[in-house]
Each structure stands twice: as C-alpha cells, then as structure tokens.
C-alpha positions as CSV (number, residue, x, y, z in Angstrom):
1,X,-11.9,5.3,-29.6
2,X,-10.3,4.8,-26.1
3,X,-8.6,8.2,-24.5
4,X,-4.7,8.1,-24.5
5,X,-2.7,9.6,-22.1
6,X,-1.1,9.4,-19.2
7,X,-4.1,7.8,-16.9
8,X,-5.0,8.7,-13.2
9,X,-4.4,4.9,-11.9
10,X,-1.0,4.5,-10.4
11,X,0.8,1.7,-8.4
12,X,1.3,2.0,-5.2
13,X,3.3,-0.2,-2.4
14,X,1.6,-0.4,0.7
15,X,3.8,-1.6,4.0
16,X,3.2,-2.8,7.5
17,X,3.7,0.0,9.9
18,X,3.4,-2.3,12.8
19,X,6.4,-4.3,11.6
20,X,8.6,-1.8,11.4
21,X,8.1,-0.6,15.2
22,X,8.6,-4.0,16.1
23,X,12.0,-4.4,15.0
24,X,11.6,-7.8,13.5
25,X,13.3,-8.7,10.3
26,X,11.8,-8.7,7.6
27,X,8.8,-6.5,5.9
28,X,5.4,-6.9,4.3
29,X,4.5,-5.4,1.7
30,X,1.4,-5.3,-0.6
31,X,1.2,-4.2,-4.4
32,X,-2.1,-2.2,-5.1
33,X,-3.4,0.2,-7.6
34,X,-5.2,3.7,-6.7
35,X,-6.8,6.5,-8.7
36,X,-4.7,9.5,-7.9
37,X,-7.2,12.0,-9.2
38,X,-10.3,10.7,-6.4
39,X,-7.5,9.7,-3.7
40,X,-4.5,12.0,-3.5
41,X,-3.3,11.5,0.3
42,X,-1.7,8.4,1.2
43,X,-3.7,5.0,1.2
44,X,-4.3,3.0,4.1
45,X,-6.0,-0.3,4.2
46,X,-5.6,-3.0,6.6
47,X,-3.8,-6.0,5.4
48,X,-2.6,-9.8,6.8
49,X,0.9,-9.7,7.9
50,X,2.3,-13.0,7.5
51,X,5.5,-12.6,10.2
52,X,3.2,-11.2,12.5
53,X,0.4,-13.5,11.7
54,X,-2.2,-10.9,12.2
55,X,-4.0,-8.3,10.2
56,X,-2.2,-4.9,9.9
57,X,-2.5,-1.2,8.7
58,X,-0.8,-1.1,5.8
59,X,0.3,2.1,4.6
60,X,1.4,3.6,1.2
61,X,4.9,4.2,0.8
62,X,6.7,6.5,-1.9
C-alpha cells in the first residue's frame, strides 16, 4: 500500500533574475517541482528567457 501524507515534493516558481535588473517589462517565470527534504535552499537552474532571448539563471521565488 502507497504511504500517505503530506509528501517532500513541492512546487516551486523559478524567475529570471537578469530580467528584473534590466528593468524591462515583463517577467519569466518557470513552474518546477523540487524535493524539499534532499534540496532545502533555494533552487537555481538556468532557463531560456524568451524577452531577453537568451538563456538565464533562474531562481526560486517564495
């Protein structure tokens, strides 16, 4: 029988940090899942921005 509870995978919403220092309008932002008990600082993978048309680190935001 499958465990029940409350789980360790989370969502999480990753965003551009590059965007918002450029002052453009606009964001981007990624949906992404992470396992809080293996990873409990802040995710940070790098991601294509479509505004600035270039690939990005993305970081996780609460």
């Amino acid at each position: 029988m499958a465990k029940k509870g409350k789980g360790n995978r989370v969502q999480v919403i990753l965003e551009c940090t590059e965007h918002k220092e450029s002052g453009m309008p606009g964001t981007s932002r990624y949906i992404s899942t992470k396992n809080r008990k293996n990873t409990p600082e802040r995710l940070e993978v790098k991601k294509y921005n479509p505004v600035l048309k270039k690939v990005t680190v993305h970081r996780e935001i609460k």
